[in-house]
N, C-alpha and C positions, 0 to 999 in steps of 0.2 A: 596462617600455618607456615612453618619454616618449609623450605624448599627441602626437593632430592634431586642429585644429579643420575642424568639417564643414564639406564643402565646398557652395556653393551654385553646380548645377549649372544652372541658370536665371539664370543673371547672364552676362550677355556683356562678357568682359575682352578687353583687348590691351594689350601693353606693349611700349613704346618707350623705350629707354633705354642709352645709350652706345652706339648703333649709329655707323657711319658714312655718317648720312643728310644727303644737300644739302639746305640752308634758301632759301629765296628769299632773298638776303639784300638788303644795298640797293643801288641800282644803282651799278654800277662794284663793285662787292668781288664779291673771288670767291666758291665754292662755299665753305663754311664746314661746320663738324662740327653736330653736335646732339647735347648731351648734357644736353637735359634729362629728368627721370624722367618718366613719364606711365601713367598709370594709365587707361584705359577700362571703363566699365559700359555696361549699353543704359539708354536713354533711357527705360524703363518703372522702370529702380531708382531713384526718385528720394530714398527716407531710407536706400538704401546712405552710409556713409561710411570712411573710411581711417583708420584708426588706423598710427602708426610709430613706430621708435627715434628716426628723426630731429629727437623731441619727447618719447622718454622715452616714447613709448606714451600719453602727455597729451591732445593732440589730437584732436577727430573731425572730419578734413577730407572738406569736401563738393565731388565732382565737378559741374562746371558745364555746363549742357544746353550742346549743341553746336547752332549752323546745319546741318550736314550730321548728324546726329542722334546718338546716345549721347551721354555725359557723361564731361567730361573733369576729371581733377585732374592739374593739371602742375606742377610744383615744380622749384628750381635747387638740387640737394642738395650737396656737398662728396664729391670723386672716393672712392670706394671703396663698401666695401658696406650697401646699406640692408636693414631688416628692414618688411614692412607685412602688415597683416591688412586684411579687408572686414569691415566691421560693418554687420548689420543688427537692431536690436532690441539685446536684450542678444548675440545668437548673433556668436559671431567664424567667419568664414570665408579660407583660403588662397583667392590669385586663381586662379579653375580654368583661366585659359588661359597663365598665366605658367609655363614650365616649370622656374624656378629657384625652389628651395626653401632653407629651410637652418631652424636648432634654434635658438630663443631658450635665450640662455644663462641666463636667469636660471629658468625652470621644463623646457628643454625641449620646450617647444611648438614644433612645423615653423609654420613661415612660409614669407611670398614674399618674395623677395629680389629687389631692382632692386642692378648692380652697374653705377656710374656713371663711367664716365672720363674722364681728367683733358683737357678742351679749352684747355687755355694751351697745348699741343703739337698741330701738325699730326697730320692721320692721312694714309696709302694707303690707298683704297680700289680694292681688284681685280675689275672688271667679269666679265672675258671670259679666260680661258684656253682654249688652244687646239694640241695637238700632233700633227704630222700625220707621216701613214710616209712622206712624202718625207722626212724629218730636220728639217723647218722650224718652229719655234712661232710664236705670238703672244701676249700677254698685252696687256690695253688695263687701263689703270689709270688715277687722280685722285689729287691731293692737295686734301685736305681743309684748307682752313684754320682755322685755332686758333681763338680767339675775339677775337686780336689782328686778324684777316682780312687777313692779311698775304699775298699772293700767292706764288704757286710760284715759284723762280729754278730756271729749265730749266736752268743749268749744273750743281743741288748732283745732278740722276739719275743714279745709277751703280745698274746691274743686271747682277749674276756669279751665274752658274752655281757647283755645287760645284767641279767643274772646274775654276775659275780663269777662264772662258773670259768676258768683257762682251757682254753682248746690245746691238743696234744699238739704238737712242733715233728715233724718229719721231714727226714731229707734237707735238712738245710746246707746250701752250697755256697761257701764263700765265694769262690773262684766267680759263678755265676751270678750270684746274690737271691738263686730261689730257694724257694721253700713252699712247703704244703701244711695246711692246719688240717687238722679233723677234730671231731666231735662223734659223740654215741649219744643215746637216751635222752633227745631232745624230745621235747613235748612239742605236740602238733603247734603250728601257730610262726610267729614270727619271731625268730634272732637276730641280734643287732650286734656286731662284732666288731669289735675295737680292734687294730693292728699296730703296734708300737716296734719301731725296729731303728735301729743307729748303726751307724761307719765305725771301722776300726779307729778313727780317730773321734769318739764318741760321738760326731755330730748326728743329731736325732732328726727322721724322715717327720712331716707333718702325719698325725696319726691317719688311720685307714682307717674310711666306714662303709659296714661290709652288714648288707642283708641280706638273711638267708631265710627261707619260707618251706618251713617243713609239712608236708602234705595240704597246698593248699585246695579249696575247691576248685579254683580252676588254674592251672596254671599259667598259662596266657588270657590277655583279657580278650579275647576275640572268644574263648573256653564260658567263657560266664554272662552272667545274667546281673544288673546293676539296680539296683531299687534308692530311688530317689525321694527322700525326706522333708519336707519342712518342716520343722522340729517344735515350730511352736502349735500347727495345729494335726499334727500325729497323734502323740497320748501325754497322759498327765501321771506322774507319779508314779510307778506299780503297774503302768500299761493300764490306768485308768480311762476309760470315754471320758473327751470334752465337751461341753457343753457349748452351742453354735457361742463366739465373743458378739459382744453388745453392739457393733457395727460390724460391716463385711474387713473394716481396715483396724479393728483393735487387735488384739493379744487374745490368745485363746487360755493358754497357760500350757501346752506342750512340754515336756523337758527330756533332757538328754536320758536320764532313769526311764520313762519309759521305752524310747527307744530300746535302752537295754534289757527290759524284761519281756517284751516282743521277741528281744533276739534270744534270749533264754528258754522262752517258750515254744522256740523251736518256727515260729512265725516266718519266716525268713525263710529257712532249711525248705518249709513243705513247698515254697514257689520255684527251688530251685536257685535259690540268690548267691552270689558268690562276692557281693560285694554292696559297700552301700555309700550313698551318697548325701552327705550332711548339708541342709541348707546354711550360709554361715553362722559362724558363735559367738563373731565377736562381742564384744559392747555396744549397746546401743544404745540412744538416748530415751529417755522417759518419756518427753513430751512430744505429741503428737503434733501434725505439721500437717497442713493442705498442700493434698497431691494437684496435678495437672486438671483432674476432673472437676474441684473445685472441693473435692470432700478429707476429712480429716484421716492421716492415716498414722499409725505407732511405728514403730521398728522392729512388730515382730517377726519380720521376715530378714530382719540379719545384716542385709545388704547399707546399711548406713552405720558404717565404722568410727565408733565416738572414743575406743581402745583397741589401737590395734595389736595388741599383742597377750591380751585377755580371755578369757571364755566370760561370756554374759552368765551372771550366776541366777538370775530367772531359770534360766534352761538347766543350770547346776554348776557351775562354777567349772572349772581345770581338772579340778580330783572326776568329775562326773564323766569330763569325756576321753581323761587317761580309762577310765574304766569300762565303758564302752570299747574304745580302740584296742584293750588289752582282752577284752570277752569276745570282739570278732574274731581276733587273729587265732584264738585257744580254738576257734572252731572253724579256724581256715578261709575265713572272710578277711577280706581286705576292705577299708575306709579311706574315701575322699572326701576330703572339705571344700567348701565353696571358695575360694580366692576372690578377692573384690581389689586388684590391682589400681583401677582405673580412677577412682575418687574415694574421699575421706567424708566425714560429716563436720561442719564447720566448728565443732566445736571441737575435733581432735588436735590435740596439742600440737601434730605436724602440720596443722597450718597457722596456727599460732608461729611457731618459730622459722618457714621458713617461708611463708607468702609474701615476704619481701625479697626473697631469694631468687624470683622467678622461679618458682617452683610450679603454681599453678598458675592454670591459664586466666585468662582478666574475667572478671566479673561481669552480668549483664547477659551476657550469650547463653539461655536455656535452651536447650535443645528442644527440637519440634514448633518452637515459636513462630510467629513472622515476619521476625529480623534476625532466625538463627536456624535454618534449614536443617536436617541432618546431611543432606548429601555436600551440603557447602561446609560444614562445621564438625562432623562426627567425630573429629578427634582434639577438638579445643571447646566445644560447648557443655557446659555442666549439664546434669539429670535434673538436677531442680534447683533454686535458688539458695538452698542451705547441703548442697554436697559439691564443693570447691574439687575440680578436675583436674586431676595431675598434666604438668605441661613436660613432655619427656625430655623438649630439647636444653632443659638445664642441667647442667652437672651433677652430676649424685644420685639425679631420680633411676635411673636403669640398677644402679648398685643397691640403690633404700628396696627397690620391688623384689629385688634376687634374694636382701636378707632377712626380709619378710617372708616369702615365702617359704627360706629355710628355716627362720625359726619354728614356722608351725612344721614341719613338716619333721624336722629333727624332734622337738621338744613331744610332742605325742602321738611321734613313731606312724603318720599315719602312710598311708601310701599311694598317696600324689595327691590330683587338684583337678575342680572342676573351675576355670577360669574364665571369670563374671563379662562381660562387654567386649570383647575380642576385639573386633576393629573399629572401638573407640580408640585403641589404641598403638602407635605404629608397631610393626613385628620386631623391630628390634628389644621391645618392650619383653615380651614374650620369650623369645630368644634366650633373652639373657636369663631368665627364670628359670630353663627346660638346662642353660648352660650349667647355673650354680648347682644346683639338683642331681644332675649328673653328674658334673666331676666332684661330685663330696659323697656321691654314697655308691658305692659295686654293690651288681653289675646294672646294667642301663635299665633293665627291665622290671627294674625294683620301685622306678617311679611312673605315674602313669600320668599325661596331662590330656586332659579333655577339656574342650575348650567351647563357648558358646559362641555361634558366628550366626546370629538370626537372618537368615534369609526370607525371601518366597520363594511360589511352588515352579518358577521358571526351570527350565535347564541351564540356563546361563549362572543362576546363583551355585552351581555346581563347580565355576571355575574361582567362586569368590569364598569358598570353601577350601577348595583345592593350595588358593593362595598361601593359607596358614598351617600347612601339612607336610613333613615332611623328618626324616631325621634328627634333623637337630632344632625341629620347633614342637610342635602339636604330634600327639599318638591319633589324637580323637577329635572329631566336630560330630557336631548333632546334624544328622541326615534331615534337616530341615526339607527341603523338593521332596524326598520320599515319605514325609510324614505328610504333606500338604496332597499329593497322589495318592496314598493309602486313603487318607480322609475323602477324597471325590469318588472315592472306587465302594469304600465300605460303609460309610458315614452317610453323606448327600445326596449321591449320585450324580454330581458333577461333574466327574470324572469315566476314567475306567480303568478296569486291570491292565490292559492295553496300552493302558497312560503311565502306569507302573512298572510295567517291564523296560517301557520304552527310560524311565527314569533309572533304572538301574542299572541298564546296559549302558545309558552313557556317564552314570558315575564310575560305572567299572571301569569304563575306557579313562576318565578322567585323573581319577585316585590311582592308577597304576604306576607302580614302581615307587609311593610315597609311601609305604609301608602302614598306612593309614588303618586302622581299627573303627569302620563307621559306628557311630552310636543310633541305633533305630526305637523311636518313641511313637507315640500317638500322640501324645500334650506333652505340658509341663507346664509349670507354674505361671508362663507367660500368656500362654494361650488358651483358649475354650478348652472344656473338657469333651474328649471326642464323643461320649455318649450323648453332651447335650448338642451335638451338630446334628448326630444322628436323630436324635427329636426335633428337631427343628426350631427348639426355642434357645439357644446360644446365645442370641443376640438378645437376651433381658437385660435389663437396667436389674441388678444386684442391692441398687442404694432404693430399689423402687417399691410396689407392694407386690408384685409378681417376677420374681429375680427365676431364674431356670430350675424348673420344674425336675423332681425327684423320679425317670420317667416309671410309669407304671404298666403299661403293655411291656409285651414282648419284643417287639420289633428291632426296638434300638441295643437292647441287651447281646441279640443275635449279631446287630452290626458290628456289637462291641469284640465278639467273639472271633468274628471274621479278621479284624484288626490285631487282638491278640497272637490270631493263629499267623500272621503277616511275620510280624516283627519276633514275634520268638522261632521262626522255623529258617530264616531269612540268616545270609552270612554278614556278619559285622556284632557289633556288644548289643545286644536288648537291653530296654531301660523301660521299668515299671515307675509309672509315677506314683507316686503311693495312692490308694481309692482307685487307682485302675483295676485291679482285679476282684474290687467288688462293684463296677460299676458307678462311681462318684460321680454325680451331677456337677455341671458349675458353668457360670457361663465364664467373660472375660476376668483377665484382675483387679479386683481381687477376688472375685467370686469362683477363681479354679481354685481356691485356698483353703476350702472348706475343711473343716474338722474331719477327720479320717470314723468313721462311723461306729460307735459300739457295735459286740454281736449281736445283741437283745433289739439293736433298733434295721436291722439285715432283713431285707425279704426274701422269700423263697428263691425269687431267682436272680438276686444279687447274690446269694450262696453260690448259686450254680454256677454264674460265670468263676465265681473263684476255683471251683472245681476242675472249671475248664484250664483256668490257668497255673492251676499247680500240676493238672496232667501237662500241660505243655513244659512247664518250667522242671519237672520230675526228667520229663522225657532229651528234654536238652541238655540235662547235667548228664543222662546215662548216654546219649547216641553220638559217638564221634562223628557221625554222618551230619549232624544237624551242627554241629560245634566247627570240623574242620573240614567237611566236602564240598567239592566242585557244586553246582547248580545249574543245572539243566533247562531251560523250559518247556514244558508239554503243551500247554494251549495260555493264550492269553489274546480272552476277547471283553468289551466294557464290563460284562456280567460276570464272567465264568475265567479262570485262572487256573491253573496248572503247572508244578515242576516236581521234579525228584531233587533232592538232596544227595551228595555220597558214589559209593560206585556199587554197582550191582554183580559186577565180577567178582567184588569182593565180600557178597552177600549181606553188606554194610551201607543199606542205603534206608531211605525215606520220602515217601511220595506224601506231597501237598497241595490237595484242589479245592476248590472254593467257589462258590455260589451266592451274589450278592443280589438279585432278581428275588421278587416277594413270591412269585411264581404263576398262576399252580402246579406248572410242569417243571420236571426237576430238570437238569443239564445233564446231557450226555457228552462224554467228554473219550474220545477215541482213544485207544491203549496199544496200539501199534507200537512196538518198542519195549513197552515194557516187560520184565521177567514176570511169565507165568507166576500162579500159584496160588494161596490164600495169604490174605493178608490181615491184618486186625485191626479197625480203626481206632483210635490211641482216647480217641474224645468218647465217640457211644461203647467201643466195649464191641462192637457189631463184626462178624467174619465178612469179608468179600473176596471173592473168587475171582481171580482176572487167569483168562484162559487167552489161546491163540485167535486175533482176530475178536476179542473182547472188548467191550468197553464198559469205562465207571460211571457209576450216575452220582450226582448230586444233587441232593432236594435244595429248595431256596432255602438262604439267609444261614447254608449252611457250609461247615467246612469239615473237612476228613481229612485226618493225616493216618496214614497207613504203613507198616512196619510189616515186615514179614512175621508171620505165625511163627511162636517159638522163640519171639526175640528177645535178650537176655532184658532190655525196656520196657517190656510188657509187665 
């Protein structure tokens, strides 16, 4: 694996470079671009200097003390991409605040990259977007002028909707280069707006792409609820049941239409979902392959890329999941796709043409082997013998991953990405993905990237998490520790609530200031299904004649419930895997893959937990308390759990306790603090009284979320 030079975490960097930042410029010209590179250190690095390509690495340029302090190097470099190191001494250092990296081609050394664009062309720049559920937008936008400072001509603004439809023009300012669009009578759902504008000397800005989200369900993802797919074994045709596929690793026959008639059905809506999560579409090969376990598996699970720029028409073809993507949005749902960055399947034409390119890593090296560790190998060792592993540090690959990813992501409109192997691959991988994404479509919020970083249940995998979050990388990782805690607390009893709090309080400490949106599960498709931990039988052999058991007491059901009421009452995104909220058995994969269940084949109380989870998911769409308040805790001991949600001053709160002990005696749980009054618990429907000097009870294997009497959520 190609080296990185250490990084010098005591140097204060900042970089500016091909933004669309206004210059003062001189009086009478307009607002103008700024594309110069700029490098920042603090004002104590004074024998820091910059080494770059843009000199053959010849060079050791010296940042110049600033009047308002740190030191600056500014350079006028030629549009595209540069390569710079920090040197102090003999030691080379990457800039630690620059988030673009990329691989010197001549040893493979990661650098920092400044990528410069070209100001002989105007730009747009998109202030303000703005979509409201009367049907009305606004967008306030600028032209930027070139370096010719050529002022805007308010005649060349033309701004269309996908629709065909021209947004109204207001306020247009030469002098300045702004201007405001609006629109009336949009339909709920998603707009996609084109912005075309030119210089009095006609040269034309690169167009603006601009989305706007009229009355969504949630409007922040931290606001919603995520439900996650795998599309071949959901439903068939018409929201048909599938029938279990002829092995636990064939094709069931799932497709993208039924997903769509579930969401028609309003399936979705009654859980509270505000968004959904597509296992991949791409193409996949036909013919089955022996996995690692030694048994035969298909590609119905997506993750083995034989077209990458295709929808598999098993599942329906292109027209199937423009049509789904266009039926979410009409009902204020947003759609991610899986991304599968990190390898291809050997027979996609991109390693036909470019495996002599260095492009991917050498052959021989599977992962998990005994001559190919993951901890020595994780980001040069292939998945299996026939899915060839992108090697980053060759030329093109960080650019081929960014226009992938925008293709799907332009071509059907979806809104953003659940991105497959994370630290298979280095972050500048990433980076660059969360970069092109951003700067081609206003405003930032418009794409969402959640990223898969598999940890364990340590505290420490919290900072390996943390690694890949921030601004300008990752919105989202999956709270891996908190789902492996929630499981010991609800599931096994391994753990405890105790173990849970103590996990969350040090993710809070951890993720803070990364603006991070955790994603909170119980499984996913990689892992056991949490009800069959709770049964104790998870660990079946699937390929065997006893695979995990459908459970049929109650017990495990209640666990399940206990763990619902966790992750949906709990601050960061919830995520249903799908057959969670009727309880789906499954042990490891592929046995968590199970066919998502007819109603006709549901027992009584596989109904009931769904019950339970559409009161929770109803309850989380209607309570800002449960969406954007503080969290308190009230008790947290192995068995028994306690916190409020929200603020009580503001008579916008929600209390959450929990009892995971089989019993016979129920938990008394002391109410010192809390506001008087009655309250109604959201799950049985039951009153409870909490008076001064009161306290709550909780039967075992059970949980109460309680709301004030009267609440508009009730």
């Amino acid at each position: 694996m190609a080296g990185r030079p250490r990084t010098a975490r005591w140097i204060t960097a900042s970089l500016l470079v091909g933004a669309a930042v206004v210059l003062g410029a001189a009086c009478g010209s307009p607002p103008r671009r700024d594309c110069f590179a700029r490098v920042w250190v603090s004002e104590s690095a004074a024998d820091v200097r910059v080494r770059g390509s843009w000199d053959g690495w010849q060079g050791a340029w010296a940042p110049k003390l600033q009047e308002g302090g740190g030191r600056l190097l500014r350079l006028v470099l030629p549009p595209g991409e540069h390569q710079y190191l920090l040197q102090q001494g003999d030691e080379l250092f990457v800039d630690p605040t620059n988030p673009l990296t990329s691989f010197r081609e001549a040893d493979g050394l990661e650098v920092s990259s400044l990528l410069v664009e070209d100001c002989s062309r105007p730009s747009i720049a998109v202030w303000t977007v703005a979509g409201e559920r009367d049907g009305t937008a606004r967008i306030d936008a600028q032209l930027l002028a070139s370096n010719a400072e050529e002022p805007l001509d308010e005649t060349s603004i033309v701004a269309t909707a996908a629709s065909g439809e021209r947004l109204s023009i207001e306020a247009p300012d030469e002098g300045e280069g702004s201007f405001t669009l609006s629109a009336s009578g949009l339909a709920r759902g998603k707009h996609v707006v084109t912005i075309e504008a030119a210089d009095a000397a006609g040269t034309a800005a690169e167009p603006a792409r601009v989305a706007v989200f009229v009355d969504p369900v949630a409007p922040k993802w931290s606001d919603g609820i995520l439900y996650q797919i795998m599309i071949d074994r959901f439903r068939g045709d018409g929201a048909s049941a599938l029938s279990a596929p002829s092995t636990p690793g064939s094709r069931a026959g799932g497709t993208l239409d039924g997903v769509l008639t579930e969401l028609e059905a309003g399936t979705f809506d009654e859980l509270g979902v505000s968004a959904l999560w597509l296992s991949p579409v791409y193409v996949n090969p036909d013919a089955a392959r022996e996995g690692a376990d030694g048994n035969l598996y298909e590609g119905y699970h997506g993750y083995w890329p034989l077209e990458s720029r295709a929808v598999d028409e098993r599942i329906g073809g292109d027209a199937a999941l423009h049509a789904l993507v266009d039926a979410a949005h009409a009902r204020g749902m947003k759609v991610i796709l899986d991304l599968v960055p990190n390898h291809v399947y050997e027979d996609n034409t991109l390693y036909a043409e470019k495996r002599d390119s260095g492009w991917f890593s050498p052959e021989g090296c599977v992962c998990g082997t005994a001559t190919c560790s993951w901890a020595e190998h994780i980001q040069d060792c292939w998945f299996t013998p026939y899915l060839p592993d992108i090697r980053w540090q060759a030329p093109g690959t960080l650019d081929h991953a960014a226009d992938e990813a925008r293709f799907w992501y332009e071509a059907f409109d979806i809104d953003g990405f659940r991105i497959d192997a994370v630290p298979m691959m280095p972050r500048a991988s990433t980076r660059r993905i969360a970069r092109e994404l951003r700067t081609t479509t206003d405003p930032r919020e418009a794409t969402f990237l959640l990223g898969e970083v598999f940890t364990g249940p340590e505290e420490g995998a919290l900072q390996q998490l943390a690694t890949f979050l921030g601004p300008d990388t990752l919105d989202s990782v999956f709270d891996f520790p908190l789902m492996w805690a929630i499981r010991g607390a609800a599931a096994d009893g391994k753990g405890g609530f105790d173990q849970v709090e103590a996990i969350l309080a040090a993710g809070d400490e951890r993720f803070a200031g990364s603006g991070a949106v955790m994603a909170h599960m119980l499984d996913n498709h990689d892992t056991t299904r949490f009800i069959s931990v709770a049964n104790g039988d998870a660990s079946a052999d699937p390929w065997g004649a006893s695979p995990s058991a459908q459970p049929t007491t109650d017990e495990p059901y209640a666990r399940l419930e206990l763990g619902l009421t966790a992750i949906l009452t709990l601050p960061g995104l919830p995520v249903f895997y799908y057959g969670d909220e009727v309880g789906l058995a499954g042990g490891g994969d592929p046995d968590s893959r199970r066919v998502m269940p007819g109603e006709n084949a549901l027992s009584d109380r596989q109904k009931a937990v769904r019950d339970v989870a559409r009161k929770l998911g109803k309850l989380r769409r209607c309570s800002s308390a449960l969406r954007e308040g503080s969290r308190v805790p009230i008790h947290a001991e192995p068995r028994v759990w306690a916190y409020l949600r929200g603020d009580p001053a503001a008579d916008d709160f929600v209390i959450v306790a929990m009892h995971s002990s089989t019993g016979p005696s129920s938990a008394i749980i002391a109410a010192d603090g809390l506001p008087p009054g009655t309250y109604v618990d959201v799950l049985s429907g039951t009153s409870v009284e909490i008076g001064p000097g009161a306290s709550l009870e909780v039967p075992p294997l059970t949980a109460r979320v309680l709301v004030p009497a009267g609440s508009p959520c009730l």
